[in-house]
N, CA, C and O atoms as a GROMACS GRO file, in nm:
protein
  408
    1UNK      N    1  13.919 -23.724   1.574
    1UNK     CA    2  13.922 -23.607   1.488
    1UNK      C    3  13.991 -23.493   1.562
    1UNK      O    4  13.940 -23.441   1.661
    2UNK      N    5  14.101 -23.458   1.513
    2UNK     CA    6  14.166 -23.320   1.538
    2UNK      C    7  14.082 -23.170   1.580
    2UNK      O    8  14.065 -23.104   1.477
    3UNK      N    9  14.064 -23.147   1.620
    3UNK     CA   10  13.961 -23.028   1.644
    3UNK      C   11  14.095 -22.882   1.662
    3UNK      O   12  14.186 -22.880   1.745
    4UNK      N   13  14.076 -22.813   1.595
    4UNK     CA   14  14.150 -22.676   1.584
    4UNK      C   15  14.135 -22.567   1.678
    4UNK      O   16  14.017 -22.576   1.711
    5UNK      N   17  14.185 -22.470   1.740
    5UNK     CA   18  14.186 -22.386   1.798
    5UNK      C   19  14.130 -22.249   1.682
    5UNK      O   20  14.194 -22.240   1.577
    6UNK      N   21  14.041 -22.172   1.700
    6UNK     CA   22  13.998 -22.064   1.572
    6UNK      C   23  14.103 -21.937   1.622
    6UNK      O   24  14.129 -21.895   1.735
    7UNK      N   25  14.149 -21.895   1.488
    7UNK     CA   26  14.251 -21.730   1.539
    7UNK      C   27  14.166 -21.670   1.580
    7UNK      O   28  14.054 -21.715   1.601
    8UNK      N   29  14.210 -21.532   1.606
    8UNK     CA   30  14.121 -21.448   1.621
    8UNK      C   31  14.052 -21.378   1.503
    8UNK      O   32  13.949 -21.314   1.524
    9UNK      N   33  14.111 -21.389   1.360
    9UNK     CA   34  14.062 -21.387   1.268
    9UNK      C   35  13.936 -21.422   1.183
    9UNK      O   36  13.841 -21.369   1.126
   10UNK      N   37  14.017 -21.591   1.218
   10UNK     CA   38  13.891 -21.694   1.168
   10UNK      C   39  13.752 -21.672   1.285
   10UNK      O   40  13.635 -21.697   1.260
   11UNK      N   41  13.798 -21.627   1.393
   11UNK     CA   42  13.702 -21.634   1.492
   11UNK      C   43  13.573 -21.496   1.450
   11UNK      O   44  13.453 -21.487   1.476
   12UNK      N   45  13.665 -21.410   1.376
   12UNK     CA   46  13.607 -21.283   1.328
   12UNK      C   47  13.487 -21.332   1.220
   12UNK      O   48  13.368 -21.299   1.220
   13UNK      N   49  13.561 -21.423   1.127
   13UNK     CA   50  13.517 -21.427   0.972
   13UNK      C   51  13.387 -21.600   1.048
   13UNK      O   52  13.314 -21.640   0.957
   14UNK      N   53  13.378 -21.636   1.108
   14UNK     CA   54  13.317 -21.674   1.199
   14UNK      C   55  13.172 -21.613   1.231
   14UNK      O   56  13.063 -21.667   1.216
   15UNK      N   57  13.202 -21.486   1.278
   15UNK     CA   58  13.098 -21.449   1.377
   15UNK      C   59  13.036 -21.348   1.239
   15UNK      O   60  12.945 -21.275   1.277
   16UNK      N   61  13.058 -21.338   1.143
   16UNK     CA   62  13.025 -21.281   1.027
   16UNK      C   63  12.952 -21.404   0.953
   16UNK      O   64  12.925 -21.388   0.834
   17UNK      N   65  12.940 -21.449   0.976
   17UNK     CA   66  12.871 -21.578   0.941
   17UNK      C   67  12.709 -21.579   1.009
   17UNK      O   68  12.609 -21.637   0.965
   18UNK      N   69  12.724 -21.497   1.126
   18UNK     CA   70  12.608 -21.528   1.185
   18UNK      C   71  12.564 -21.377   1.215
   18UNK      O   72  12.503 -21.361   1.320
   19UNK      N   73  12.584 -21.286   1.151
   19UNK     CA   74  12.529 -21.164   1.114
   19UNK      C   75  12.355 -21.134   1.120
   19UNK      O   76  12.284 -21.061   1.190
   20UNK      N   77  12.331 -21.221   1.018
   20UNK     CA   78  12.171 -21.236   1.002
   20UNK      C   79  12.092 -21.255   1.056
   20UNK      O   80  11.977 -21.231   1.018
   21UNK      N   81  12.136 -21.330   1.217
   21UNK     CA   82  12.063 -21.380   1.352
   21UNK      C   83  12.031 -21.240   1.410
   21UNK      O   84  11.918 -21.192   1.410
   22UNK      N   85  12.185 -21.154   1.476
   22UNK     CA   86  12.163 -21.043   1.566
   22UNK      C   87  12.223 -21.142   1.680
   22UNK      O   88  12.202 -21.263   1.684
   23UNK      N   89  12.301 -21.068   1.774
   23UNK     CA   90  12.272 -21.046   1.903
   23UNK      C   91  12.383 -21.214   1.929
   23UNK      O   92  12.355 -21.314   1.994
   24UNK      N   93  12.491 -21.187   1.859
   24UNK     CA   94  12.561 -21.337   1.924
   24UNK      C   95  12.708 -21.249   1.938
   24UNK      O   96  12.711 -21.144   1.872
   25UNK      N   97  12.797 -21.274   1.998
   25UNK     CA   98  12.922 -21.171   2.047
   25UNK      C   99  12.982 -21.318   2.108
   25UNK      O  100  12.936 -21.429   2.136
   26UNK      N  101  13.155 -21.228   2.111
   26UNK     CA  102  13.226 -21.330   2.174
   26UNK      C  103  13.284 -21.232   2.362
   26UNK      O  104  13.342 -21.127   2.390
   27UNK      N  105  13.235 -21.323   2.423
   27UNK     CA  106  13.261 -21.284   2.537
   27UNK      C  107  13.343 -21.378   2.634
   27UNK      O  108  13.302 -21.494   2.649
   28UNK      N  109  13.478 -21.325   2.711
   28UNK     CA  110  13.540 -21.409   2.792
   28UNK      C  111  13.580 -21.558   2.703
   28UNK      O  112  13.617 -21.665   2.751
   29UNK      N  113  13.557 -21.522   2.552
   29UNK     CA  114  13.630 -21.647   2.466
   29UNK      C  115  13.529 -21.741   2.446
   29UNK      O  116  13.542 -21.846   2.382
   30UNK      N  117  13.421 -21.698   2.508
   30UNK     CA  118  13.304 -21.787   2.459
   30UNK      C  119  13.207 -21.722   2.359
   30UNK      O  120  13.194 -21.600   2.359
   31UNK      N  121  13.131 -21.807   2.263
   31UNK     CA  122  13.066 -21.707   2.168
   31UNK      C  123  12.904 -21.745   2.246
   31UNK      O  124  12.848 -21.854   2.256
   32UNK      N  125  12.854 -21.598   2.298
   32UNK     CA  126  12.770 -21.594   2.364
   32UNK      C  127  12.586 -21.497   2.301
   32UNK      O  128  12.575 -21.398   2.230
   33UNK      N  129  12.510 -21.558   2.346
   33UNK     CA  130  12.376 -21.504   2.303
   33UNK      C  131  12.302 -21.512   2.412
   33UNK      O  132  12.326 -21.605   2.489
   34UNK      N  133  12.157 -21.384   2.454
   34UNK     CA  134  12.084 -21.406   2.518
   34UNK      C  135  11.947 -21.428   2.462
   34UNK      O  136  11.911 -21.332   2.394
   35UNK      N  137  11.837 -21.549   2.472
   35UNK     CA  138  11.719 -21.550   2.362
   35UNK      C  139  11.655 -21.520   2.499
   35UNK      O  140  11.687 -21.543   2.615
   36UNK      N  141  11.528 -21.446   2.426
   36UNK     CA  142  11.403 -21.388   2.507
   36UNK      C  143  11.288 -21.478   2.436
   36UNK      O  144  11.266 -21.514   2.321
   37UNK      N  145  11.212 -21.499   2.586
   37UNK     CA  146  11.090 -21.567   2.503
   37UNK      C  147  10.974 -21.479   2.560
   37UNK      O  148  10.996 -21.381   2.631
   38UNK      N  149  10.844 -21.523   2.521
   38UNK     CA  150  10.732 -21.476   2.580
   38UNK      C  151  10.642 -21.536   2.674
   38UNK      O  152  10.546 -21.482   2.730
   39UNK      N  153  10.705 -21.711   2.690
   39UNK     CA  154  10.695 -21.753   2.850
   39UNK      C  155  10.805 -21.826   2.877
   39UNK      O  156  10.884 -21.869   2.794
   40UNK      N  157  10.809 -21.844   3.015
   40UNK     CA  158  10.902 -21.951   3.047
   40UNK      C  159  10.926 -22.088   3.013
   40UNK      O  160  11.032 -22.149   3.023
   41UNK      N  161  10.790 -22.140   2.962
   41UNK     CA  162  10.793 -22.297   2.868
   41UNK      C  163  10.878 -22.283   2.732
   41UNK      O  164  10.974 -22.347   2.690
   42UNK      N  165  10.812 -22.182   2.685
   42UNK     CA  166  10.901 -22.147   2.558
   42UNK      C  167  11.036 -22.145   2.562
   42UNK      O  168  11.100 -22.203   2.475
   43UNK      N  169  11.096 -22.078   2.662
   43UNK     CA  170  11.273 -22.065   2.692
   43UNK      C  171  11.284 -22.225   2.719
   43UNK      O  172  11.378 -22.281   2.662
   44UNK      N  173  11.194 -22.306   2.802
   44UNK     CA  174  11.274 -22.459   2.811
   44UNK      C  175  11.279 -22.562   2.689
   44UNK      O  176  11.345 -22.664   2.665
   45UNK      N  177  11.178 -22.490   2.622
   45UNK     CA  178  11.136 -22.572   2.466
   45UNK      C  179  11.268 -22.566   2.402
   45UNK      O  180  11.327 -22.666   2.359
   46UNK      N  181  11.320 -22.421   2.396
   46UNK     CA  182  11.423 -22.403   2.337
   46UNK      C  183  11.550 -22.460   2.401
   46UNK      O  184  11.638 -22.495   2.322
   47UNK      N  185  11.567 -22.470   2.502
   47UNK     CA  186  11.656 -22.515   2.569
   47UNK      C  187  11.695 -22.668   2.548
   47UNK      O  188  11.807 -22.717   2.532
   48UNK      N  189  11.558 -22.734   2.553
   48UNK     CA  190  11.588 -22.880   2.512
   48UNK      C  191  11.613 -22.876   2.351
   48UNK      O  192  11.665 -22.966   2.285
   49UNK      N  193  11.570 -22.760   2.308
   49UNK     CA  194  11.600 -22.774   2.098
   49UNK      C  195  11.788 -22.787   2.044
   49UNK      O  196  11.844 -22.823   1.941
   50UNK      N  197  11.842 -22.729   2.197
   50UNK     CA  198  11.920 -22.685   2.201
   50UNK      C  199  12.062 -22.821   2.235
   50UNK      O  200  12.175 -22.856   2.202
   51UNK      N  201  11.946 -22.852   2.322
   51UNK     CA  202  12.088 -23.026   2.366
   51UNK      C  203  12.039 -23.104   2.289
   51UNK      O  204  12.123 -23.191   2.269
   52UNK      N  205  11.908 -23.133   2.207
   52UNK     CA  206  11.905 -23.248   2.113
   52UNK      C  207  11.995 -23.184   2.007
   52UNK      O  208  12.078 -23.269   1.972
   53UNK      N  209  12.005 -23.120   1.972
   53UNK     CA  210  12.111 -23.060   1.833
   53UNK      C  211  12.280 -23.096   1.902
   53UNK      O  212  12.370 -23.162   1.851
   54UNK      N  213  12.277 -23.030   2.023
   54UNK     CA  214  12.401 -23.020   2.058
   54UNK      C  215  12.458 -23.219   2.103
   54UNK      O  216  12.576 -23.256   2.106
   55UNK      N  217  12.365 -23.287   2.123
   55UNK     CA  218  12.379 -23.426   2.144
   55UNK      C  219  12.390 -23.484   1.992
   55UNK      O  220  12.408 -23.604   1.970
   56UNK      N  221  12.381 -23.418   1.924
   56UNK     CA  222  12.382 -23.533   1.810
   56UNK      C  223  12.518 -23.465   1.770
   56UNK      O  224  12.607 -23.548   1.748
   57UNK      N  225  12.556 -23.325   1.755
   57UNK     CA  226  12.681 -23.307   1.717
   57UNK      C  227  12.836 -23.337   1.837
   57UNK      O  228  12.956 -23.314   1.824
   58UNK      N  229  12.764 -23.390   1.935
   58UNK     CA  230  12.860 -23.406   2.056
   58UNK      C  231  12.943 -23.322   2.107
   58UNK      O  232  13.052 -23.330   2.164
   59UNK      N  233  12.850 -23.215   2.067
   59UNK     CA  234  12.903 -23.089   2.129
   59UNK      C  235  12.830 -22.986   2.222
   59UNK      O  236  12.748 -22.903   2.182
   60UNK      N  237  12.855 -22.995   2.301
   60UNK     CA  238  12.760 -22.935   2.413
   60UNK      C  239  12.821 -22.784   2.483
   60UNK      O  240  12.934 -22.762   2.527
   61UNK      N  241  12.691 -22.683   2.475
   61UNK     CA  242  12.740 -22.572   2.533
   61UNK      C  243  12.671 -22.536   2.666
   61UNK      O  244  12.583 -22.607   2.714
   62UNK      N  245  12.716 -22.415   2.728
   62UNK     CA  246  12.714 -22.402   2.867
   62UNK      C  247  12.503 -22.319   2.830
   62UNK      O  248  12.468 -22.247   2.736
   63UNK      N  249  12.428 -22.365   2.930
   63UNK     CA  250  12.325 -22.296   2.890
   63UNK      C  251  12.283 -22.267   3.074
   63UNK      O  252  12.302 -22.333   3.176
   64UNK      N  253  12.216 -22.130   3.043
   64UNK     CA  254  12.150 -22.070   3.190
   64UNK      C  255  12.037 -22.030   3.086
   64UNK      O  256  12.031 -21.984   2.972
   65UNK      N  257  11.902 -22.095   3.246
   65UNK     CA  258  11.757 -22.095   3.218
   65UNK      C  259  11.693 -22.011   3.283
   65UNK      O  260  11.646 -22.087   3.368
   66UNK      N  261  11.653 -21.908   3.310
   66UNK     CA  262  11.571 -21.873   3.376
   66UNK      C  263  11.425 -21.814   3.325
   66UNK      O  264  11.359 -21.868   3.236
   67UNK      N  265  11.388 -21.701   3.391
   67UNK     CA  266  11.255 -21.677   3.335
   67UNK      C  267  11.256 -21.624   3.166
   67UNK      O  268  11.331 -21.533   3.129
   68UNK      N  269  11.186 -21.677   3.095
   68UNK     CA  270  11.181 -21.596   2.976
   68UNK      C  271  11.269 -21.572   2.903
   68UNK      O  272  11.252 -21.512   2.797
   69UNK      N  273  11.394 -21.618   2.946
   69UNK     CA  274  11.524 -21.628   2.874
   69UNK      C  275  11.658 -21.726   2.890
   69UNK      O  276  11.702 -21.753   3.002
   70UNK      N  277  11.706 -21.766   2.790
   70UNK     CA  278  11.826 -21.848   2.790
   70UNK      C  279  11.950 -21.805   2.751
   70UNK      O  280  11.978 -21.742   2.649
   71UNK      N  281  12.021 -21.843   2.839
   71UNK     CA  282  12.146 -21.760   2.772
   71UNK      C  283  12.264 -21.874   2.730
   71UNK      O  284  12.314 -21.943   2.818
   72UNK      N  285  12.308 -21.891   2.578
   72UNK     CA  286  12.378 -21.977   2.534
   72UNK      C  287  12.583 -21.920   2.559
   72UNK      O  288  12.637 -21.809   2.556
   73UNK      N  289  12.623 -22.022   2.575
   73UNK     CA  290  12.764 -21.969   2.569
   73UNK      C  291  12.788 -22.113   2.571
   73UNK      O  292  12.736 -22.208   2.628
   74UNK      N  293  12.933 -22.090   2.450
   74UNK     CA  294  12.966 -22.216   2.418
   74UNK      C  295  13.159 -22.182   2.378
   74UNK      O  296  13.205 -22.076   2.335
   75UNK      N  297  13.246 -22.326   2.414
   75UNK     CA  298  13.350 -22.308   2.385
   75UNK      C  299  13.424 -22.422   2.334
   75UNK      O  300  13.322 -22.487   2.307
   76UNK      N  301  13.497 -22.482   2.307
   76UNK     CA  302  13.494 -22.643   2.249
   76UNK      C  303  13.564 -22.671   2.387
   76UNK      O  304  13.675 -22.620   2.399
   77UNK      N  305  13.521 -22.735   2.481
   77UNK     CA  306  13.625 -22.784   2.609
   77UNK      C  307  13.729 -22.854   2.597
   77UNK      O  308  13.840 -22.856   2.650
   78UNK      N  309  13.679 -22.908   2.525
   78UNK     CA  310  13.814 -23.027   2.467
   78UNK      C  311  13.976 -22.956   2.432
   78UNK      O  312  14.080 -23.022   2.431
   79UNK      N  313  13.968 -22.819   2.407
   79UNK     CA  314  14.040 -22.741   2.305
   79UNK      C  315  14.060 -22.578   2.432
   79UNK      O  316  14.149 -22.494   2.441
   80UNK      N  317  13.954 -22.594   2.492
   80UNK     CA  318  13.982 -22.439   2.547
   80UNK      C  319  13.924 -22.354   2.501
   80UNK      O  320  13.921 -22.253   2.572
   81UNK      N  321  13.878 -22.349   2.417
   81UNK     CA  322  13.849 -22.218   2.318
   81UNK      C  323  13.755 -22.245   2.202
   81UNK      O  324  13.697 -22.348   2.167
   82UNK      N  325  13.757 -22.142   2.160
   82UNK     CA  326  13.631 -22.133   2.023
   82UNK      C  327  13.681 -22.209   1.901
   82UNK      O  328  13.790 -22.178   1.851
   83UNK      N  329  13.601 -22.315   1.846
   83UNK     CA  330  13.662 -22.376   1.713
   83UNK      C  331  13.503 -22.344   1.634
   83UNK      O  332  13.411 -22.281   1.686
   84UNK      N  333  13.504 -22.391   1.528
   84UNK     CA  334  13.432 -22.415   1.395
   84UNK      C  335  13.312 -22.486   1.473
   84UNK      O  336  13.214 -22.414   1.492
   85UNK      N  337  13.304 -22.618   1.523
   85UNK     CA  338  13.224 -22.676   1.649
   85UNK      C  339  13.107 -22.551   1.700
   85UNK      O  340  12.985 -22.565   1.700
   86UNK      N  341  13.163 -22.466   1.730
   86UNK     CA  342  13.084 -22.396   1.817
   86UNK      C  343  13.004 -22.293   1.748
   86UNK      O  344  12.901 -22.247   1.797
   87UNK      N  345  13.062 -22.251   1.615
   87UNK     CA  346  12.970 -22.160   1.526
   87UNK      C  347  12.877 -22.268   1.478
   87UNK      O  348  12.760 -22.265   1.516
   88UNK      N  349  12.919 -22.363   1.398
   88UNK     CA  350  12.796 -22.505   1.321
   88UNK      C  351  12.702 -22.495   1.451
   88UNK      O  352  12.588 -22.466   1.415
   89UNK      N  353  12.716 -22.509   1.599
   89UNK     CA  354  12.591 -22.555   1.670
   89UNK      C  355  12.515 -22.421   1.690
   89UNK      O  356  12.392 -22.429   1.693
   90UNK      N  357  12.573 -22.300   1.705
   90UNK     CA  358  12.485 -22.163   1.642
   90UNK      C  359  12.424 -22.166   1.501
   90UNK      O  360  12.301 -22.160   1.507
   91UNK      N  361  12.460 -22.172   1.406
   91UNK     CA  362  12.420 -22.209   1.267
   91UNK      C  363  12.278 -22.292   1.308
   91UNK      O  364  12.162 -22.252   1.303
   92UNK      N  365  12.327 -22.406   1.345
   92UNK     CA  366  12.237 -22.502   1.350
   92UNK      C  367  12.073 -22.472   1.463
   92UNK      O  368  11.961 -22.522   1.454
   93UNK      N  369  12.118 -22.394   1.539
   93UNK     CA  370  12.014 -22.364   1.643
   93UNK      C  371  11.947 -22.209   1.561
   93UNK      O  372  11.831 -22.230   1.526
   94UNK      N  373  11.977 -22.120   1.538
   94UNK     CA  374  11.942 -22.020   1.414
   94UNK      C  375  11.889 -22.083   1.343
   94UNK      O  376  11.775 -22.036   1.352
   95UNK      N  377  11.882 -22.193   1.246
   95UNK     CA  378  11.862 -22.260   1.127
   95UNK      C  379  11.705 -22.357   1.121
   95UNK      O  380  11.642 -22.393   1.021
   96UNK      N  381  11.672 -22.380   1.274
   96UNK     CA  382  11.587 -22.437   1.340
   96UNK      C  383  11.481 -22.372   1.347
   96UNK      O  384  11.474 -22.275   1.421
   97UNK      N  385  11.354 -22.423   1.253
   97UNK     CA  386  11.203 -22.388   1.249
   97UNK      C  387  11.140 -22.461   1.362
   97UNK      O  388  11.018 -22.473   1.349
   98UNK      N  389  11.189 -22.508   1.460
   98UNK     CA  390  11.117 -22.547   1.566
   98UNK      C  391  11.067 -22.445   1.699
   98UNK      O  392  10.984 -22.460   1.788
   99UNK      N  393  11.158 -22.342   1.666
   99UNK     CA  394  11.090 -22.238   1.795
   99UNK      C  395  11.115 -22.109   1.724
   99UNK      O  396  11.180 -22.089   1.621
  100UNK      N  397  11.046 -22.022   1.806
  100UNK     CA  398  11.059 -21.860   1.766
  100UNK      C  399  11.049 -21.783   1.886
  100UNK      O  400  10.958 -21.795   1.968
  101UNK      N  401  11.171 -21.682   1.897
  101UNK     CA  402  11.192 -21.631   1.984
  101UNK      C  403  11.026 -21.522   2.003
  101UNK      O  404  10.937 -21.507   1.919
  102UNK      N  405  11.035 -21.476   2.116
  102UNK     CA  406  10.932 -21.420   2.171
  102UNK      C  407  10.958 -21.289   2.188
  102UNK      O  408  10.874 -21.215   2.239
   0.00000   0.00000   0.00000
């Protein structure tokens, strides 16, 4: 499957898509978020919520764990850059009644 490079446009009309979350930005070309939890189990809960989603779409983003918070940043590697790929696995992790931020 062809995977696309996003303009900076589509990358716009993109991140307008995910309005309703809060708190996701494109930084250094990656579309990036920091989640806060209220313990540190909770941030790894989420963390693993995060590669089972991202394993089934075979798309995997860059994640840092530390206390009480995770910080997601994702880019399609394959491509360099931000595609459609990388908003669906935001969508999809937003979309997820399995955890709640803290």
């Amino acid at each position: 499957m062809k995977i696309d490079k996003l303009s900076e446009n589509q990358a716009e009309a993109e991140m307008a898509s995910l309005k309703n979350w809060g708190g996701w930005r494109i930084e250094k070309g990656e579309l990036t978020k920091e989640f806060h939890f209220a313990t540190y189990l909770e941030g790894v809960r989420f963390a693993v919520l995060v590669a089972e989603h991202a394993e089934k779409m075979n798309h995997h983003p860059d994640l840092t764990l530390s206390w009480r918070r995770v910080v997601f940043r994702a880019k399609t590697h394959r491509v360099g850059a931000l595609t459609k790929l990388d908003f669906d696995l935001a969508k999809r992790i937003e979309e997820s009644s399995r955890w709640k931020v803290g």
